[in-house]
N, C-alpha and C positions, 0 to 999 in steps of 0.2 A: 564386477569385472566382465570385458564382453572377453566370448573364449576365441580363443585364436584358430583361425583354419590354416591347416599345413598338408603338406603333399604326402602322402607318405607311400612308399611302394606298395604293391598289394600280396608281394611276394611276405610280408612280414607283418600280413593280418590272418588270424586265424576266423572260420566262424562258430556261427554258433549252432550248434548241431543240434539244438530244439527246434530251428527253424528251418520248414517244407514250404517250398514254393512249388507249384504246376507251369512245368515247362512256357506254357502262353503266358506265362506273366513276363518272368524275364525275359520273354521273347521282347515283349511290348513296351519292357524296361530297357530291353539294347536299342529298339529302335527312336523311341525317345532319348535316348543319351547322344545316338547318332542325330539326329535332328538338333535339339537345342543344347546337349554339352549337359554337365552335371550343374543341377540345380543348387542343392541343396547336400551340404555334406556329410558324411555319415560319423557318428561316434560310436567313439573307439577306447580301448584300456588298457593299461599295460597289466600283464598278466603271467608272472615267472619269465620268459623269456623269448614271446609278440604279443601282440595288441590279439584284441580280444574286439568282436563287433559288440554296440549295445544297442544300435538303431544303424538302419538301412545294409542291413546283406541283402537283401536286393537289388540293391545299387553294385553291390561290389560282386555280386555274382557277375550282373548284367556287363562289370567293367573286365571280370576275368574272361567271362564269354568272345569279349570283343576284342581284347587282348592288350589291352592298353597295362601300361607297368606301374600307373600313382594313381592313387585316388584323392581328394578334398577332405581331409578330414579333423575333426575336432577330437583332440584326447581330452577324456573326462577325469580326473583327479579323484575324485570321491566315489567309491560305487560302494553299494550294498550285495555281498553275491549269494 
């Protein structure tokens, strides 16, 4: 089954607090977003009561940075935590 990308706010993703990025990345991640728009979308879980990142908080920092309110994103069904 291919997975489905859907909008989701970014108000009702939480992240994941294992992951440290250095300020010049998301720097270089907002300006790529501004330049050509979001690539590629980030997965995401539901998790008691938001979504949960499982790939690209980078992306979603970079979209909270910029202040945009959805992001592109795939919920994944199955996870191992």
């Amino acid at each position: 089954m291919i997975p489905q990308v859907r909008m989701i706010e970014i108000s009702k993703i939480n992240p994941n607090c294992r992951c440290i990025y250095a300020l010049e990345s998301i720097e270089e991640m907002v300006r790529s977003i501004r330049k050509n728009g979001q690539i590629d979308p980030i997965q995401i879980w539901f998790c008691d009561i938001c979504f949960r990142i499982l790939d690209g908080e980078k992306r979603w920092r970079a979209f909270k940075k910029i202040g945009l309110r959805k992001i592109k994103a795939i919920i994944v069904e199955d996870t191992e935590e």
